[in-house]
N, C-alpha and C positions, 0 to 999 in steps of 0.2 A: 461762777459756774453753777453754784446750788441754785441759784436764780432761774438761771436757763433751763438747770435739769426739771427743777417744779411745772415751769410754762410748759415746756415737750410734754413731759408724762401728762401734765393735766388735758392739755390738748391732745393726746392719743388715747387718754382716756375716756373723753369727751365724745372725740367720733365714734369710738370703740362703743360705749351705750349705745349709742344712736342708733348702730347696725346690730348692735346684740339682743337681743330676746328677754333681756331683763323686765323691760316694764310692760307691758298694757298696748300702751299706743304705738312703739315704735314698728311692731310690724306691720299695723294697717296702715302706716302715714309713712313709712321710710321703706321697710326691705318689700314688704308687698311691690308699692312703686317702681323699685328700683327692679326688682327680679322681672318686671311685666316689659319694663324697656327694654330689659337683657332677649327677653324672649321673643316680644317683637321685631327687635333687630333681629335676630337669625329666622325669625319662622317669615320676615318679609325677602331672606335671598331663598328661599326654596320654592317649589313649584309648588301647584295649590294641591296636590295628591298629598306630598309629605307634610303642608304647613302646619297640620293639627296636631300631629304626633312632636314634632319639634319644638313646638309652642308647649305644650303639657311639660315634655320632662326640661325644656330651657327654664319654666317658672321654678319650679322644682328645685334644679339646678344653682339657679341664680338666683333663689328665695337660702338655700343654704350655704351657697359664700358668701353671703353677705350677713348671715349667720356668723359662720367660722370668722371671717375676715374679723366683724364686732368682736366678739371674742379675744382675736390672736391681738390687737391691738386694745383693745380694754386691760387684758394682761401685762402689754409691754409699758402701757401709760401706767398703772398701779404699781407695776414694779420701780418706775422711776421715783413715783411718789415716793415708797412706801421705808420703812426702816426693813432688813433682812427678817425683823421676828414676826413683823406682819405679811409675808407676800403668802403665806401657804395659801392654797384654796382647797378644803373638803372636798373627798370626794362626792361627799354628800350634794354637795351646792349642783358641783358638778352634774351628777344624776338627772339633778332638777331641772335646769336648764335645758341637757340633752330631749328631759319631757314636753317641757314646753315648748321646743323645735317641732319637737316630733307632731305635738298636737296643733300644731298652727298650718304643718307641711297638709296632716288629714285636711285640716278645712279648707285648706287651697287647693286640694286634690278635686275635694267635694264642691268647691267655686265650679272647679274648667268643667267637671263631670253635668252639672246641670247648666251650663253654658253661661252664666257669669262673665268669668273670665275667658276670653279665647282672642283670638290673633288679631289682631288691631284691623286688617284689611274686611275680616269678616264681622266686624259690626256696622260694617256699609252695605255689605251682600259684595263684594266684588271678589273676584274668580283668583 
């Protein structure tokens, strides 16, 4: 079982980075990505009046659960790793992180705002 429980946690801690905001790259190569899917899928069932506004807060949106999600599963893999006198986390770390969400969410604000990023249909021109 100690076997098993190593592989789970290391593997839910594993995806857990992936989605989480810890390093550098992962947001422009994994949550970025993944939030613009989230968002073209819903801003492609609305009509073209609503699609801009849909697309903005679904990036948003689905740029921060995949945030959260990295996280809640980073946590649950490290705690499986971990002995009881290592799982704490500062709230300090914590703090930091929250910043670093926060400042990644500004430049994706700032992407859709100078049209960067926008709805998959409208980097064709179509209606």
């Amino acid at each position: 079982m100690p076997r098993q429980r190593k592989l789970t946690g290391g593997l839910l801690a594993a995806v857990g980075f992936l989605l989480s905001p810890l390093s550098w790259w992962n947001d422009a190569f994994v949550n970025l990505p993944l939030a613009l899917a989230f968002a073209w899928l819903l801003s492609a069932w609305v009509g073209a009046g609503a699609r801009q506004w849909v697309f903005d807060i679904a990036v948003v949106v689905g740029y921060w659960l995949t945030n959260v999600l990295g996280f809640v599963l980073l946590h649950k893999g490290l705690r499986w790793l971990r002995s009881p006198a290592q799982r704490a986390q500062t709230q300090r770390e914590l703090r930091n992180d929250l910043w670093v969400s926060l400042a990644y969410t500004a430049l994706i604000l700032g992407l859709i705002k100078l049209g960067v990023l926008k709805p998959f249909q409208d980097y064709f021109g179509h209606p």
